[in-house]
N, C-alpha and C positions, 0 to 999 in steps of 0.2 A: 873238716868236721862241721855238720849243722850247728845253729846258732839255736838258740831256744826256741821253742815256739813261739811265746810275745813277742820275741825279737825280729819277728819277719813283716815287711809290707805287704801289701793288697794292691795290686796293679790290675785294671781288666779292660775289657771293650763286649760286654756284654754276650762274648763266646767263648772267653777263654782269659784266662787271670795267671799271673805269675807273683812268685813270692818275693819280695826283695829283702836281704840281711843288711842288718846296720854296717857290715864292713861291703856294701855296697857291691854283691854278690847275689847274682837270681840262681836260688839255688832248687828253683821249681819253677817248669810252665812246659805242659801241653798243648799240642798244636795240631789241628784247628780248631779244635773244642776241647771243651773241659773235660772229655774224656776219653779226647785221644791219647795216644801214647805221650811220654813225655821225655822235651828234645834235652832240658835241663832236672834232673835226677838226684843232685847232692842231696837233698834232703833227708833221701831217704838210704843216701850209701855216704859213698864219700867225692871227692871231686874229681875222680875216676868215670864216676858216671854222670858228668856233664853241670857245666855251671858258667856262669859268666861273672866275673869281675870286673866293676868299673870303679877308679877311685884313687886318691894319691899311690904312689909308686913306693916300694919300699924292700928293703934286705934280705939279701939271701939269708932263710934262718929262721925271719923275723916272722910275727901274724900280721894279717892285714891290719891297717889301723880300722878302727869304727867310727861313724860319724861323730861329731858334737851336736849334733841338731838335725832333727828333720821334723816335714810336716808335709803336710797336701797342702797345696793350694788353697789355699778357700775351703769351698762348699765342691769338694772336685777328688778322681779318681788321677791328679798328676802329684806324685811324691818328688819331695825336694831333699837331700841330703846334703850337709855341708862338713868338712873335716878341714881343722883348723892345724896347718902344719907349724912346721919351724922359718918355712921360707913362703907363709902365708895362707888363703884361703881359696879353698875348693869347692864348686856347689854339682850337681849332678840331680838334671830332671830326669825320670822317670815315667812314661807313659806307655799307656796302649791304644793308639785312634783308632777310636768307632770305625771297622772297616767298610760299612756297605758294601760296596760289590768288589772292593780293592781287596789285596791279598794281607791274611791279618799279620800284623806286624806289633815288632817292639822296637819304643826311640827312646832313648838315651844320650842327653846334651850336658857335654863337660860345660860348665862356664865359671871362667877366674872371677874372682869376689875381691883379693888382694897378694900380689907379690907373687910371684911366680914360679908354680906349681909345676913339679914331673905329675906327670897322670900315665899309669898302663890301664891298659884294657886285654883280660885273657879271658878269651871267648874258647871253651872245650864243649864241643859239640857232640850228643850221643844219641841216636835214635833208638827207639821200643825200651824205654827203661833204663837207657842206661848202657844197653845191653850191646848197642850196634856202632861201630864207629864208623862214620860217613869216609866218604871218601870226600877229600878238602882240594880243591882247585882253581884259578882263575880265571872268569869268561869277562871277554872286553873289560880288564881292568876289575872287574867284580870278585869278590870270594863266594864261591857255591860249598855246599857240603850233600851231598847226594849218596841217598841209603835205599835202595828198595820202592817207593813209591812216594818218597819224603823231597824237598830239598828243601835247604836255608838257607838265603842269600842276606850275606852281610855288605854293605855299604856304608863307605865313611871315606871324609877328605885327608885324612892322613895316611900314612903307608902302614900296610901292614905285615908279617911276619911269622910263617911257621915255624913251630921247637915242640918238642914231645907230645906230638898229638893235639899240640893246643894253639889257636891263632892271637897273637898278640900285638898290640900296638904303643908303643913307646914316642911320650911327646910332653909339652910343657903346654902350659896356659898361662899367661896375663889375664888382666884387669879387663873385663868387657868382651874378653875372649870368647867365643864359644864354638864348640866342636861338637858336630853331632854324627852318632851312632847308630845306623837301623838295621835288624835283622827280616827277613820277609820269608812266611813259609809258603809254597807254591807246589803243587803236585810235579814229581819229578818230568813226566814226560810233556809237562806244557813249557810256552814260552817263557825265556823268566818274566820275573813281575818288574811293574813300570819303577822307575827309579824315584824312591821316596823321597817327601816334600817335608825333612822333619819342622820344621818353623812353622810352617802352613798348616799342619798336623796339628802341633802345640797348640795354636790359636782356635782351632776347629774343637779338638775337645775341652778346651778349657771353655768356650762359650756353650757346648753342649751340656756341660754339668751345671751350669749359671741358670740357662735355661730350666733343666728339668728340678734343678733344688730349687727352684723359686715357686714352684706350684707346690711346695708345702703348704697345708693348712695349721700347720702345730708352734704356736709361737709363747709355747709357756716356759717353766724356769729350766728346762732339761734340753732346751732345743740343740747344743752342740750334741750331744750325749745321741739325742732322737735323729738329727740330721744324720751323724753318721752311720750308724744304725741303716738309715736308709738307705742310702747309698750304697753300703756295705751287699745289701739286701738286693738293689739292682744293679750290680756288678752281679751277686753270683743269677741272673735271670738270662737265660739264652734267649737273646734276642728275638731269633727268626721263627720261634715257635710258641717264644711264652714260657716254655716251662722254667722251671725255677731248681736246681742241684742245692743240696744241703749243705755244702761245701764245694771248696775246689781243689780238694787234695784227698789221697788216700792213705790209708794205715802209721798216719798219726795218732802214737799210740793213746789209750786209755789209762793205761800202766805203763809205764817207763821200763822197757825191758821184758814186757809180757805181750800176750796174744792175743790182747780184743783191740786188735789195728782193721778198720776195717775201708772199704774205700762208698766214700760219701757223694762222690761224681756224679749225681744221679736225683731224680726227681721221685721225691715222698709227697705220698697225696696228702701227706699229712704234716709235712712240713710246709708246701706248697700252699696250705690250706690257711695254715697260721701267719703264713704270711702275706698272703692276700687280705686276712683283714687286718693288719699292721698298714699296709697301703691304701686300702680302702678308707681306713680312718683318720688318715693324714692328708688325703683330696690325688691318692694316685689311681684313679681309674681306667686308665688306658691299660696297665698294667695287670690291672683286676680281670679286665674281658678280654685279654690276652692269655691268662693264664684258662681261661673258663673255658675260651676256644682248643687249647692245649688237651686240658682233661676231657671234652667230649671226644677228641680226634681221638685221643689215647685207650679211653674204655670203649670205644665205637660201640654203643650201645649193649654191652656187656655187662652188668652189674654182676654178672652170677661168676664170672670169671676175673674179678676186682682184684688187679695186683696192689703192696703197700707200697711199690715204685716203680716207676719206668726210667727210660733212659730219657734223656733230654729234649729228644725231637719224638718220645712215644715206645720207642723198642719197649720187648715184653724181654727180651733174653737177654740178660744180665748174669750170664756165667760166671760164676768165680775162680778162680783161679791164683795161683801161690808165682811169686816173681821170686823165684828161689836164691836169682844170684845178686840179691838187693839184699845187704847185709840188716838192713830196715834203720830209723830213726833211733840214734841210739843203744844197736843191740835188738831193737823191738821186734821181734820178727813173730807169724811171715808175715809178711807185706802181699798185699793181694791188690789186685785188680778184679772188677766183676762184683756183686754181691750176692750170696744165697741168697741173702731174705728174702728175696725179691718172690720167691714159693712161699713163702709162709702166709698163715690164715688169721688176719689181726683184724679183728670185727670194727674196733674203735674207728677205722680209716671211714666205714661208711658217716659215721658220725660229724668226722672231722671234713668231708666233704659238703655232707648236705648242711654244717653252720655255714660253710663258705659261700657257697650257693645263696643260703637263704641271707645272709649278711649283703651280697651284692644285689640280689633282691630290693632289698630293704633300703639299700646307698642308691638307688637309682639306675644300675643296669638296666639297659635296655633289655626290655624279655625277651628270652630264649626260648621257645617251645619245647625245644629236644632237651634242653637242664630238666624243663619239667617233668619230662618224661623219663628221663636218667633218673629223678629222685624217686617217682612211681616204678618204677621197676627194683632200683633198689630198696624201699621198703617192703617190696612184693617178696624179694629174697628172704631179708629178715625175718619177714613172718614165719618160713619155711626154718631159715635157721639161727633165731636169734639163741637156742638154745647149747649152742655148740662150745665146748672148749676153742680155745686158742693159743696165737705164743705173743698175744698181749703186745701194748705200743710199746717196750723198751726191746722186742725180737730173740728174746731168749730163747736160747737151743737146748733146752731142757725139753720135759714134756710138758702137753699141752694143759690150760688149765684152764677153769671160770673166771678170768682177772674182773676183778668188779670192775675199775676203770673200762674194759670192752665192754661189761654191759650198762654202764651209765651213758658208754658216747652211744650205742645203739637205742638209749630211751631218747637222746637227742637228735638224729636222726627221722625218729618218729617225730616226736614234736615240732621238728622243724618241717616238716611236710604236712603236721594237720594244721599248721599256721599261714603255708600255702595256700592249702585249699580252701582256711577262713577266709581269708581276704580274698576269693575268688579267682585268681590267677592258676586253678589247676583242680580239676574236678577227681573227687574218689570217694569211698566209703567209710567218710569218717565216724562214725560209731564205731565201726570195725578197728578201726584203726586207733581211735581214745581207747576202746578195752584192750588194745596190745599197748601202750602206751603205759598202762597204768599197770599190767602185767609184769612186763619188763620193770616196772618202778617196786613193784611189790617184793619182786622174786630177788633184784640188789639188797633191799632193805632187810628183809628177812635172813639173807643166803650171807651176804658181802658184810654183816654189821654184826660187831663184837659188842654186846650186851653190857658185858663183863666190864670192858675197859672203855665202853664210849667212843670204839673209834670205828671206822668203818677198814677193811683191813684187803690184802691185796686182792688175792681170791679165795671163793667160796671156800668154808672152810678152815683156812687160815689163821694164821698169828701175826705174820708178818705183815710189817706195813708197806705201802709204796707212794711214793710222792704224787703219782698223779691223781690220787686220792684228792689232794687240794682243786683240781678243775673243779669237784659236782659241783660249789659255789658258782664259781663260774659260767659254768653251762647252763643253770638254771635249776640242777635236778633236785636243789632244796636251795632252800633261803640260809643267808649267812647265819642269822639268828635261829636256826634252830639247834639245840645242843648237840644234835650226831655230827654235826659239821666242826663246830668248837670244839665237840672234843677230840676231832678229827688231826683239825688241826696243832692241836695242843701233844696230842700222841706223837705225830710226826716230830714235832719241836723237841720233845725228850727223845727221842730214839732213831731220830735218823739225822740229827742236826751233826756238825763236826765242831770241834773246840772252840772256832771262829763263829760259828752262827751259820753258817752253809749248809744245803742240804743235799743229802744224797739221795740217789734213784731209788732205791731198798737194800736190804743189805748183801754185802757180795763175804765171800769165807777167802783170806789169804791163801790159803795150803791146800783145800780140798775143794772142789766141783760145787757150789755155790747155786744158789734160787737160779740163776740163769744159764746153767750148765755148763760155766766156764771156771776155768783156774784164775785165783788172781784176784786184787782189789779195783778198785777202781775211781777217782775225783769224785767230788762232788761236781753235782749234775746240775751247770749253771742256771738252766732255764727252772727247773725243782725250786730252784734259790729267790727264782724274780717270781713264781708261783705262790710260796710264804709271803715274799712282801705283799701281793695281790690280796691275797683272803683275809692277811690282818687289816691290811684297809681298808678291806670289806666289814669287820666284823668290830671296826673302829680304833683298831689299836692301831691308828694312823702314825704316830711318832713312832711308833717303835718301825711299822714300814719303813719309813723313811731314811730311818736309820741303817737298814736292815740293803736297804735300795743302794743308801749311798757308800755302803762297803762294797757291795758287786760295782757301783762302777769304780772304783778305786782300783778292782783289778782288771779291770784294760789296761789295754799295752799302750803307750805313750801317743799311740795314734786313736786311739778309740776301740781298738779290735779286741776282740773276743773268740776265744777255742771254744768247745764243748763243754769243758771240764776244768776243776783247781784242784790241784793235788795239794792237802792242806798238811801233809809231811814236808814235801818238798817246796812248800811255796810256791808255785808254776802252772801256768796253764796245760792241759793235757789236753788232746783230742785233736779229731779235724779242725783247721784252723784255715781263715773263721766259719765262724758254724752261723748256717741261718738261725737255727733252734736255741742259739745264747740271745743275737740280737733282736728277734721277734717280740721276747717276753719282754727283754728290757723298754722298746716302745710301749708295750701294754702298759706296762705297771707307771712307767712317764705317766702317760697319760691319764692313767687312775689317780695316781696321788696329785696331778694339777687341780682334775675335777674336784679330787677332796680340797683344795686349799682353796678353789675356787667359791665351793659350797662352800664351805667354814668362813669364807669371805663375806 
């Protein structure tokens, strides 16, 4: 059985991340990318469909033990576990080396701490889900597992051992001992891959993470909190293309036992977005104009055909589909692969691209003529259809609607393009473009704002509230001190806050078909949560932010990570885990309240 969702590690090499459990069990990792099939599956069934155990030995009967202690290295993507037995101590590294042109792999090094330790290791290997059992053999001494177009080569200096489907290794460690573990994935019909160098390995990504956490810019009171965050953030960025996945896992549920499991493998422009200036404001630019090269490749000059995601290297087809014999995380089913959304018509995205844009602008990217040209074209769309219903940035499958949040980030959008062509770097018809500007501004204010209560509300029409109602501060689309914001704010804080002070997305119905056309409840929506702290410290209610800040991060999991979502019944993280869209905000709102204590200083 999975372990909770806090309960799991973040392991990656910038194409592909695997989950670690405290009883030192990968019970997730696809191979060669983050959204290829996956060779290890427990997560989301049981350990039927594939997992590896590394860690003391123990009884038939018995559970694995859990660690006493783990950490990452440093400033670094290498986890450390240690489990403290009756006949001593055990430590076990965990990494994935940056492969460059090498085949991507995972290393795992037993090394004795004190007194001496039985250590198994049971590696069940399953291809497509879970779903394929390889075929397991040995070439020159080596163990293969080869399935259709896959294979997995395991190497280690100890003997190893077939039993039900599963390869196993039984041995002891002493004091100073270390024994190390690599599996290597390689397309079935090439050579195999060269024989791994794990020490060499070890040393190589531990200076790569030293390297790249040291060009941090951000050295205020939050910096563990912000550093990881980072990291977190360029683990899930695929390397070789830029783009940036929301997650590294799919259909971790929402609801525990319900049906908004969705899979997150994948690149949102508007996730991407948010977190390109999370990077950009902490001195990662390399990153920044990687990601910018990504989205031109991806929309190749298409504004008018603008998906809300692509796949990692640019695909536009992201078919969804049901893994029917994956029992799902806990009962939660179905578990899918693919996402629909990927059709749907969410205005806000143009928004959420052209801040990024104009943000890298403004940080010192080197200009791009064709960004400028991608953002002239897509304001040219909006003119045409900024009037359109939508299914709004949370992707509700219900019907389409006027979400005010789409038409606020499309007055953004505008704005950030007549800002452009102030400062001269992109020539258009700005009058034309200030009277759509102020149109769009008129028609939210009027259409999107409840008189009555002071709050500006989800869509035209409406009663209900939605969280991302707290961005307009944000974006600019009014000043904090104006009242429709305050009491924007303040509406949200009675009626979508949960018992603890967290906020949710808007409201969902237990029993019936709900605002976003699904059955079911669902967490509060962590990033909604660091969004409240942001606007109170906007709007001065600095202590209570802070307060507010330092409860979200109390619920990370003992390494710093963060899901999607808290289920404030259950205590627990829910959601893809970890989610860019948890850690993005929490760097914003750092770095908001430092500048507040810095002013106030």
């Amino acid at each position: 059985m999975a372990g909770r969702i806090e309960d799991y590690a973040l392991i990656g090499d910038m194409q592909t991340a695997a989950l670690v459990g405290r009883d030192g069990s990968v019970d997730w990792l696809c191979l060669p990318r983050f959204d290829s099939h996956a060779v290890f599956a427990a997560l989301l069934g049981t350990e039927e469909h594939g997992y590896w155990r590394l860690g003391p030995a123990y009884g038939v009967g018995e559970k694995p033990p859990t660690a006493a202690r783990r950490r990452y290295r440093g400033d670094s993507l290498i986890l450390e576990s240690e489990w403290d037995t009756p006949r001593g101590t055990v430590r076990v590294i965990d990494f994935v080396p940056r492969r460059d042109s090498a085949a991507p792999q995972l290393v795992r090094i037993v090394e004795g701490v004190s007194g001496r330790v039985p250590v198994r290791s049971a590696l069940r290997m399953r291809f497509s889900y879970g779903r394929i059992v390889p075929w397991v053999h040995k070439v020159d001494g080596r163990t293969v597992a080869v399935a259709g177009p896959d294979s997995v080569w395991l190497d280690t200096e100890v003997d190893t051992y077939g039993k039900q489907l599963t390869t196993f290794a039984d041995f002891t460690v002493a004091p100073g001992e270390r024994i190390a573990f690599t599996i290597s994935w390689q397309p079935s019909h090439q050579q195999p891959p060269a024989l791994p160098e794990p020490e060499a390995a070890l040393t190589a990504t531990e200076d790569f993470w030293r390297d790249w956490t040291g060009q941090c810019t951000y050295h205020g009171p939050y910096r563990d909190a912000v550093m990881r965050s980072l990291i977190t953030l360029k683990a899930l960025t695929y390397e070789p293309t830029g783009g940036i996945v929301a997650a590294p896992t799919t259909s971790l549920p929402e609801d525990i036992g319900g049906v908004r499991n969705w899979d997150y493998r994948f690149t949102w422009l508007r996730d991407a977005a948010i977190t390109l200036s999370s990077l950009l404001r902490t001195g990662y630019r390399e990153e920044a104009r990687a990601w910018r090269e990504w989205l031109l490749r991806a929309v190749a000059g298409d504004p008018e055909n603008l998906q809300i995601m692509y796949g990692i290297a640019g695909e536009r087809e992201l078919g969804e589909v049901e893994l029917e014999w994956l029992p799902g995380y806990e009962g939660s089913r179905p578990v899918r692969a693919g996402n629909g959304a990927a059709g749907q018509l969410q205005l806000d995205v143009y928004g959420e691209v052209a801040e990024a844009l104009h943000l890298g602008h403004m940080t010192g990217l080197a200009r791009n003529d064709y960004a400028s040209l991608l953002q002239i074209r897509m304001i040219q769309w909006i003119e045409e259809n900024w009037e359109r219903p939508d299914e709004g940035l949370w992707e509700v499958r219900g019907p389409r609607r006027h979400f005010t949040h789409s038409k606020v980030m499309l007055w953004v959008a505008v704005d950030r393009m007549i800002k452009l062509v102030e400062s001269g770097d992109a020539d258009g018809p700005l009058d034309r473009w200030r009277e759509l500007r102020e149109d769009i501004h008129r028609d939210v204010c009027e259409k999107g704002y409840d008189k009555e209560r002071n709050t500006f509300t989800q869509s035209y029409g409406s009663k209900e509230l939605d969280a991302s109602l707290l961005l307009i501060p944000q974006m600019g689309f009014l000043p904090p001190d104006d009242k429709r914001v305050i009491g924007t704010i303040e509406a949200i804080q009675r009626e979508l806050s949960t018992p603890d002070g967290f906020i949710l997305r808007y409201p969902t119905s237990g029993t019936e078909e709900g605002l976003d056309g699904l059955p079911g409840d669902e967490g509060a929506f962590l990033a909604c949560s660091f969004w409240m702290a942001d606007d109170l410290a906007m709007i001065g209610r600095v202590e209570e932010a802070r307060r507010l800040f330092e409860k979200l991060l109390a619920l990370r999991n003992d390494l710093g990570l963060l899901a999607e979502e808290w289920d404030p019944r259950l205590q627990r993280q829910v959601g893809n885990f970890p989610q860019a869209f948890s850690h993005v905000p929490l760097i914003d709102t750092a770095l908001r309240l430092s500048a507040s204590v810095a002013f106030a200083g």
